[in-house]
Rosetta silent file (secondary structure, phi, psi, omega in degrees, C-alpha in Angstrom):
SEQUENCE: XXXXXXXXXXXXXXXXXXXXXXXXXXXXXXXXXXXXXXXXXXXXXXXXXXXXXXXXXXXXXXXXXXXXXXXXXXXXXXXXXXXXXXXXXXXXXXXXXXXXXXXXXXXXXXXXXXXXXXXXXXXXXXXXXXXXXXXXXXXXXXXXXXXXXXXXXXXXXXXXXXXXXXXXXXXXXXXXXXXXXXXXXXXXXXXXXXXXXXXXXXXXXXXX
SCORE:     score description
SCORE:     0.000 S_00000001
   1 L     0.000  124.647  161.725  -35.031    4.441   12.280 S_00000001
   2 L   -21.609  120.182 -172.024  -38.079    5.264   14.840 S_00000001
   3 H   -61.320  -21.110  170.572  -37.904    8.966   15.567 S_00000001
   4 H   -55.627  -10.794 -121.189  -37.379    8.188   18.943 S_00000001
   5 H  -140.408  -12.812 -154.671  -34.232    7.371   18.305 S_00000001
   6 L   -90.261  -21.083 -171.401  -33.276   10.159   16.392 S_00000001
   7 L  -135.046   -6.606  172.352  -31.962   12.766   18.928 S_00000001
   8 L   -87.362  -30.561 -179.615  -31.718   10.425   22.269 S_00000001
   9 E  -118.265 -169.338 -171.493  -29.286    8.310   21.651 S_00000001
  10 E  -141.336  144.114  177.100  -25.919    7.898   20.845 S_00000001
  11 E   -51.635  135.051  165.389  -23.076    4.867   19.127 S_00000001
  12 L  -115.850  157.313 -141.848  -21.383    3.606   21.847 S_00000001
  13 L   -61.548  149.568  153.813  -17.410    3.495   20.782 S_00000001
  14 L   114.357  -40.634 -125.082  -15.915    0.545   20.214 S_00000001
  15 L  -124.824  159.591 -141.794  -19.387   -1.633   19.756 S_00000001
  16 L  -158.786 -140.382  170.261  -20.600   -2.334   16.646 S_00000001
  17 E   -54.469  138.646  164.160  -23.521   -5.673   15.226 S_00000001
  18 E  -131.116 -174.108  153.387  -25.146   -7.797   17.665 S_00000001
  19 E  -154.238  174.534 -138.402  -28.167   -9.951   17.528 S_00000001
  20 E  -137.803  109.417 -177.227  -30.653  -10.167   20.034 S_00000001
  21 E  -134.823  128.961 -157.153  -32.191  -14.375   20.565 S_00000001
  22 L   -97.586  176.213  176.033  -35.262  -14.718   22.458 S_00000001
  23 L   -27.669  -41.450 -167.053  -36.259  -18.250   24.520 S_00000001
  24 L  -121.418   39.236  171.632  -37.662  -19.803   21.538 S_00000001
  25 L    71.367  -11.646 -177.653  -34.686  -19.442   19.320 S_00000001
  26 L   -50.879  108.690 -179.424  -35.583  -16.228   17.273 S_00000001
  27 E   -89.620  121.417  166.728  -32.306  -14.325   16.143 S_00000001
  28 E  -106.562  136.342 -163.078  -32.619  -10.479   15.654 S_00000001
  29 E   -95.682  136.127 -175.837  -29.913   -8.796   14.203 S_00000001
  30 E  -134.386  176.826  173.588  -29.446   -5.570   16.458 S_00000001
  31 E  -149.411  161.892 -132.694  -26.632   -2.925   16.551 S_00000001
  32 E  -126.575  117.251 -172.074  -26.262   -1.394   19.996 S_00000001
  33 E  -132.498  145.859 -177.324  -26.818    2.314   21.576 S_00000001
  34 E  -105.348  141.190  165.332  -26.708    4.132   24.574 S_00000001
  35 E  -141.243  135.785 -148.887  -29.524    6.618   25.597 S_00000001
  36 L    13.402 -107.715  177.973  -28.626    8.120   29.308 S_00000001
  37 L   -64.138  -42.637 -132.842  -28.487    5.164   31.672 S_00000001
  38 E   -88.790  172.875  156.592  -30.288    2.972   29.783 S_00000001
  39 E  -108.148  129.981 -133.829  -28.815    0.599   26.663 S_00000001
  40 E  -151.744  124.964  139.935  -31.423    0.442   23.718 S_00000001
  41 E  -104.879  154.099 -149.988  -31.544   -1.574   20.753 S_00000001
  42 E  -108.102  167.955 -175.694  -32.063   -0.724   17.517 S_00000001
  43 E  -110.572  126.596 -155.022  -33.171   -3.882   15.068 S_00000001
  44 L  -101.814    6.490  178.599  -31.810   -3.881   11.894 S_00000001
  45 L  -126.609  174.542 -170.884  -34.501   -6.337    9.823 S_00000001
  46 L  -102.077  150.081 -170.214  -38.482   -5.874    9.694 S_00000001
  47 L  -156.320  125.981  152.158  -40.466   -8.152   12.462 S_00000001
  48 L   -69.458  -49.347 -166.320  -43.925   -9.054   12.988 S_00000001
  49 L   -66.990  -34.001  170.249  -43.443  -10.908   15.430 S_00000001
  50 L  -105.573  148.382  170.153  -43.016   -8.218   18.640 S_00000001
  51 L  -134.371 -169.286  175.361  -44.758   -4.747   18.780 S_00000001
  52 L   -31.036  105.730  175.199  -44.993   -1.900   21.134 S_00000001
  53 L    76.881   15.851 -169.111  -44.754   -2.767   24.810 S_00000001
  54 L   -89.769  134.358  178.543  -44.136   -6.345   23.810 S_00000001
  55 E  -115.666  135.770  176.441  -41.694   -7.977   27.042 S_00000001
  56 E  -138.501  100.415  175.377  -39.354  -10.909   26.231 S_00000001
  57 E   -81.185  143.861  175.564  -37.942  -12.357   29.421 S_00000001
  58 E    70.577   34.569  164.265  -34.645  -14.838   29.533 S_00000001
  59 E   -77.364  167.525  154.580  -33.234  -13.061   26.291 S_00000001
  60 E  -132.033  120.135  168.695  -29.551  -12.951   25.427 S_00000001
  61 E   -65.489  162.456  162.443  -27.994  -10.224   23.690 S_00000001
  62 E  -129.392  148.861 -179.454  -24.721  -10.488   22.037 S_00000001
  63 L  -179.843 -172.797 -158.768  -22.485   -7.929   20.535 S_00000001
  64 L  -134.565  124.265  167.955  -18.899   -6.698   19.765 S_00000001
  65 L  -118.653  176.478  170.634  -16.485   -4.301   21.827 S_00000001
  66 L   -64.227  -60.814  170.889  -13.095   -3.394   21.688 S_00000001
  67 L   -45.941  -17.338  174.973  -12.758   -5.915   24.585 S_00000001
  68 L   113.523 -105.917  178.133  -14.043   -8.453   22.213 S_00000001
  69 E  -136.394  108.245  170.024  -17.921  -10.156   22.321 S_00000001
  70 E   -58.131  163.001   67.291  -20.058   -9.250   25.388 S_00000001
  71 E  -122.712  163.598 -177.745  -23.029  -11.277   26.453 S_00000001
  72 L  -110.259  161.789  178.545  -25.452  -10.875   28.425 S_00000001
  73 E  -110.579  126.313 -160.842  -28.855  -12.264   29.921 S_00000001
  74 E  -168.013 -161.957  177.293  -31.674  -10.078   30.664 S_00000001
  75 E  -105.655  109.014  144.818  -35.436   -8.876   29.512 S_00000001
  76 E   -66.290  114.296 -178.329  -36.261   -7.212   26.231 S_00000001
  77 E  -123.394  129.833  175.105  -38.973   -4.578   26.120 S_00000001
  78 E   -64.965  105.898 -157.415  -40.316   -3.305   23.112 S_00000001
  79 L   -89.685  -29.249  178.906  -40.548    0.610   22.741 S_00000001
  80 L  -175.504 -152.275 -154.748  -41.947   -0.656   19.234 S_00000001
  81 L   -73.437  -35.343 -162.208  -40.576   -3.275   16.205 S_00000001
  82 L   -87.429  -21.345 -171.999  -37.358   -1.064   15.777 S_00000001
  83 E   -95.095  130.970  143.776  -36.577    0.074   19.243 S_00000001
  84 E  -133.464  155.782 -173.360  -35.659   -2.193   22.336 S_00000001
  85 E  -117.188  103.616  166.431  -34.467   -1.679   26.117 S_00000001
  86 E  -100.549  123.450 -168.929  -32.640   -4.365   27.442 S_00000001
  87 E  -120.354  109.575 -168.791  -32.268   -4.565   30.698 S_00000001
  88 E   -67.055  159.204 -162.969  -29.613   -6.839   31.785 S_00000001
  89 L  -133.851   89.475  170.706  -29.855   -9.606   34.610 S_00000001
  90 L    90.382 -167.863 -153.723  -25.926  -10.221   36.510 S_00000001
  91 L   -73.288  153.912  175.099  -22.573   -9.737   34.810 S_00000001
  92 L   -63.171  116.605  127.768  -21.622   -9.337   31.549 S_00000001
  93 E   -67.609  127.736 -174.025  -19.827  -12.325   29.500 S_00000001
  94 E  -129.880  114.634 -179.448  -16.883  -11.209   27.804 S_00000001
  95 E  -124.215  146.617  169.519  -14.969  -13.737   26.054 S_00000001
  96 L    92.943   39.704 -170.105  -11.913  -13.285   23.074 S_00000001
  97 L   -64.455  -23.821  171.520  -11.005  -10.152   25.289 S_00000001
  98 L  -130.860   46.169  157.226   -7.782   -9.455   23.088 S_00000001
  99 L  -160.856 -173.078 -168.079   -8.795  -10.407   20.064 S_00000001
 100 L  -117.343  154.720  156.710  -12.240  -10.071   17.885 S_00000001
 101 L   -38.458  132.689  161.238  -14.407  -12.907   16.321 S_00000001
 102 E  -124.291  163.114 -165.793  -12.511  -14.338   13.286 S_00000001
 103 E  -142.417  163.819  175.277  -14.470  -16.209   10.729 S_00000001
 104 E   -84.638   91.371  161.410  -13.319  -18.155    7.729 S_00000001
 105 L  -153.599  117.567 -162.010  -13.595  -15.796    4.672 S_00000001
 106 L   -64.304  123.090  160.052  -11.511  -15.946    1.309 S_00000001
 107 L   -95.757  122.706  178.666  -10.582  -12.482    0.505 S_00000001
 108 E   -97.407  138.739  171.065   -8.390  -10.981   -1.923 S_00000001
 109 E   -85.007  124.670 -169.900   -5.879   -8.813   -0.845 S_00000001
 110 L  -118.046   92.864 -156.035   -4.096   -6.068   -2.257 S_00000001
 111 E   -89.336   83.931  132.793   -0.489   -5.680   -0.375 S_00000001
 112 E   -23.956   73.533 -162.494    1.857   -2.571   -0.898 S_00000001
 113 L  -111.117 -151.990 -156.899    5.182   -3.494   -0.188 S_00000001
 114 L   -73.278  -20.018 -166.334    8.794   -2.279   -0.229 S_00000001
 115 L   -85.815  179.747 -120.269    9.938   -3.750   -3.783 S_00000001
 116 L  -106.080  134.296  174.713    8.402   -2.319   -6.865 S_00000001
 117 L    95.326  161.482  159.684    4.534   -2.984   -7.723 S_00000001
 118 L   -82.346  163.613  178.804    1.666   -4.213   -5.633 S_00000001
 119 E  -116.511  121.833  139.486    1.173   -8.359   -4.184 S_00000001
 120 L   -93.863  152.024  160.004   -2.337  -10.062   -4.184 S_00000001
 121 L  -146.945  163.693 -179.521   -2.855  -12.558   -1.524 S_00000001
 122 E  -130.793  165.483 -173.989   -5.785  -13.870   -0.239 S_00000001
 123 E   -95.040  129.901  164.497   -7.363  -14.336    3.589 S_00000001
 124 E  -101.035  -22.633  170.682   -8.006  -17.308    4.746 S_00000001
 125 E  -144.391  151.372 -174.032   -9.632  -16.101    7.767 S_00000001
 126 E  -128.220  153.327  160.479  -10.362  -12.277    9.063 S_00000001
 127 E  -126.544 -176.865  177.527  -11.421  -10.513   12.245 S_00000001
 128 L   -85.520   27.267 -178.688  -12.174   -6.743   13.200 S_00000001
 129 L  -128.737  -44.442 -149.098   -8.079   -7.253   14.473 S_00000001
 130 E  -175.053  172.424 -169.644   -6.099   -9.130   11.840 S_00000001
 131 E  -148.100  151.847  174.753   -6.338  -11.110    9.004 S_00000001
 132 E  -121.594  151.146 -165.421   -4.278  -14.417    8.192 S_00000001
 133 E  -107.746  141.887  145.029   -2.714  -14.493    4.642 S_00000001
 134 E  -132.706  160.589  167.657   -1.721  -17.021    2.128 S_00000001
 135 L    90.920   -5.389  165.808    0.179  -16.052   -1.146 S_00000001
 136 L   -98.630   67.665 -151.612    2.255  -13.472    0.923 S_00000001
 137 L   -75.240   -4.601 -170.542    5.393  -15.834    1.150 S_00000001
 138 L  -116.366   16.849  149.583    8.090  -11.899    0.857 S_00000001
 139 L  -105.934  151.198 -153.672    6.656  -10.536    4.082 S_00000001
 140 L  -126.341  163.805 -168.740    8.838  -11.130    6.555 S_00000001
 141 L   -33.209  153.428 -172.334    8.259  -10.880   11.002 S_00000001
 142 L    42.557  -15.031  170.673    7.362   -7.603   11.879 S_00000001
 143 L   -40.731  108.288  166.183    7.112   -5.921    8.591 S_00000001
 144 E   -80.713  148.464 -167.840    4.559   -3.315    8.210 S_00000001
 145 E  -152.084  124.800  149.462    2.683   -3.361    4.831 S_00000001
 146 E   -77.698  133.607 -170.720   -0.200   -1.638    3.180 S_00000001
 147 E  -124.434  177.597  166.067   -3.238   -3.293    2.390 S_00000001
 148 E  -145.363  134.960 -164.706   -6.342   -2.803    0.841 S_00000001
 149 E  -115.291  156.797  162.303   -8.907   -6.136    1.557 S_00000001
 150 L   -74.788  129.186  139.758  -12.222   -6.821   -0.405 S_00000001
 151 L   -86.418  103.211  169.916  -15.278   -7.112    1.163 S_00000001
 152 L    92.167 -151.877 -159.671  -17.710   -9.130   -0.857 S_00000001
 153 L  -108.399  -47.721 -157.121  -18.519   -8.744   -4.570 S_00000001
 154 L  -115.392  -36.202 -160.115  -19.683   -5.162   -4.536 S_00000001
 155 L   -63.843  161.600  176.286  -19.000   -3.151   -0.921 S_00000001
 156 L   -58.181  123.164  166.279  -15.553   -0.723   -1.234 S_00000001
 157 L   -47.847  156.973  172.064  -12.204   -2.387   -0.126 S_00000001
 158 E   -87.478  138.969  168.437  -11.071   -1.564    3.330 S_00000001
 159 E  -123.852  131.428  161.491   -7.421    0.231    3.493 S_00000001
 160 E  -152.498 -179.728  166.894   -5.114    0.316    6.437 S_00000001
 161 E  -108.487  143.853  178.317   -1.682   -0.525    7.787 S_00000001
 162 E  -123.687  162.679 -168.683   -0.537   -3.817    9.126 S_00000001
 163 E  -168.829  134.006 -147.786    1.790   -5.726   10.490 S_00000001
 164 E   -78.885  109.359  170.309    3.341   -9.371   10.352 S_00000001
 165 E   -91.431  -17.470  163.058    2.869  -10.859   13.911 S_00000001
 166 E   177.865  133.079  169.068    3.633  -14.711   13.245 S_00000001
 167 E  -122.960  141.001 -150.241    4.191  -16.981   10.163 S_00000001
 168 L   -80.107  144.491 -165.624    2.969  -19.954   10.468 S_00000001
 169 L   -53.848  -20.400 -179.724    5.155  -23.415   10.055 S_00000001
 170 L   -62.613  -32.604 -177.000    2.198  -23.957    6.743 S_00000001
 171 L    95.361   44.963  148.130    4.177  -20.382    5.428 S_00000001
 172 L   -84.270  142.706 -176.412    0.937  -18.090    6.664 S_00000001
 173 E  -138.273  121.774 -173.749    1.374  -15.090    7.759 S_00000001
 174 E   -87.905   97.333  161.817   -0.781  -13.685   10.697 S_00000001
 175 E   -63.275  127.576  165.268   -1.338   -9.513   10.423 S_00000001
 176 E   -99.738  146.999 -175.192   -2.566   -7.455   13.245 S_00000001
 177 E   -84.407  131.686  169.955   -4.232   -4.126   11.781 S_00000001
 178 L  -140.682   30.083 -173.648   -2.597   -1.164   13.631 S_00000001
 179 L  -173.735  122.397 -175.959   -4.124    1.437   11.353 S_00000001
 180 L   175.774  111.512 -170.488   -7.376    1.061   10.256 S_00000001
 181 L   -41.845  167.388  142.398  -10.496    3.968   10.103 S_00000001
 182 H   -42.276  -58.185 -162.005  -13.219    3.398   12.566 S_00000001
 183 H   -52.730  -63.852 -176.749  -15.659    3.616    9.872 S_00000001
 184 H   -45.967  -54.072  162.345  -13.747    0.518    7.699 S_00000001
 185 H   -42.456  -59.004  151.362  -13.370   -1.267   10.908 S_00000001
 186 H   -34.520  -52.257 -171.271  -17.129   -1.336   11.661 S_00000001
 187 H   -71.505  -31.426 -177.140  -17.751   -2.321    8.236 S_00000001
 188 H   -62.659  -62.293 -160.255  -15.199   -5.166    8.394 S_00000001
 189 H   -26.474  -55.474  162.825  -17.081   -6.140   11.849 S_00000001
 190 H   -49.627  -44.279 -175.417  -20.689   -6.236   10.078 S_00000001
 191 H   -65.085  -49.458  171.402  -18.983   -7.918    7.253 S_00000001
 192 H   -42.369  -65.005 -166.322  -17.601  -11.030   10.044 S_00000001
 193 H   -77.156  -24.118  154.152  -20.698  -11.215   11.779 S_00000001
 194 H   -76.725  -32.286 -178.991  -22.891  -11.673    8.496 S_00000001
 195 H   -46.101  -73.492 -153.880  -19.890  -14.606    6.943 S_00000001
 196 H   -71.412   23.114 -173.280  -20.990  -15.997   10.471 S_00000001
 197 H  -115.836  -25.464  161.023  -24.850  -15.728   10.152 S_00000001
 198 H   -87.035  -33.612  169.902  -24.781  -17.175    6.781 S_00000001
 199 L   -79.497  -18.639 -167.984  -22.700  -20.132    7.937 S_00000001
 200 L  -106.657  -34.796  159.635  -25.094  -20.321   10.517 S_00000001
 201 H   -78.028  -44.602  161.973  -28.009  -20.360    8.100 S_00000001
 202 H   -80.405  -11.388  170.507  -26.756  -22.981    5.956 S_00000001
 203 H   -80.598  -36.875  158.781  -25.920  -25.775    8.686 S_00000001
 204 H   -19.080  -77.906  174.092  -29.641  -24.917    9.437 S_00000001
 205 L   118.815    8.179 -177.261  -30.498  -25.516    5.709 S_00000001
 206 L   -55.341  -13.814 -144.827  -32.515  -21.686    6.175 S_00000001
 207 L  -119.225   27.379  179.789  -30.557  -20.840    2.892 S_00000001
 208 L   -88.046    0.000    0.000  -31.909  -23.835    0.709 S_00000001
């Protein structure tokens, strides 16, 4: 990270991955900071293409809150490749306000429930909120459960507590997370918005 970067600003809560796509289609993957007034991004891949004092008018950021996924339209100015100042142009769109992106990604699941032993299940789709299950056909409405979810091949499982919010006439059962670190959360968040960045790279054909 740019030393600039190192003692001005700060995470701000809730908010989490974004990307940053200029006029001419360019996606930057950014993750999102405040320093005093202003909101500054930091760019999480290496780029050639902008430097230092470089301005990119009619961008739109994107990104993740608690409220669910801002964007906005504005100018991008370049303090240098890693750094940017966005300076937004009218109100923020905020859409999915009470619930997070969910993406399509098989997971396995590791359930702690009341009768003796752990339950695998698997996700068929997750958000930074909830997860929807198959293979948990013995939890029943409202039923809090401990889980522990996979991320990936290699990253740590996430662990929290959950709780069975609707099963579906298929025999699905929709969890909302109501315990879950910050840290784990984040990671699931990053973990969404790459599923959907990769899905977004192969209807492209980027990943051939």
């Amino acid at each position: 990270m740019h030393s600039k970067t190192a003692t001005n600003v700060r995470s701000l809560p809730g908010e989490g991955q974004g990307r940053l796509t200029t006029p001419d289609g360019e996606e930057l993957p950014v993750r999102t900071f405040k320093r005093g007034k202003d909101v500054v991004l930091v760019v999480l891949v290496e780029t050639d293409t902008h430097g230092e004092a470089d301005r990119v008018p009619a961008a739109e950021l994107e990104y993740t809150t608690v409220r669910g996924v801002v964007r906005l339209h504005g100018e991008a100015i370049f303090e240098d490749k890693s750094l940017i100042r966005f300076e937004a142009q009218g109100a923020a769109d905020v859409s999915q306000r009470r619930s997070f992106v969910r993406v399509s990604a098989p997971q396995m699941v590791t359930l702690d429930t009341d009768d003796p032993g752990r339950r695998l299940a698997h996700t068929v789709d997750v958000s930074g909120g909830g997860m929807l299950l198959v293979g948990a056909d013995e939890l029943q409405p409202d039923q809090r459960v401990r889980f522990a979810m996979a991320l990936g091949q290699t990253d740590e499982p996430i662990e929290g507590l959950a709780r069975v919010v609707r099963i579906r006439d298929d025999g699905k059962r929709a969890l909302v997370f109501e315990a879950l670190d910050e840290e784990d959360r984040q990671r699931l968040i990053r973990f969404v918005f790459e599923c959907m960045r990769t899905a977004r790279a192969r209807t492209r054909g980027d990943w051939l």
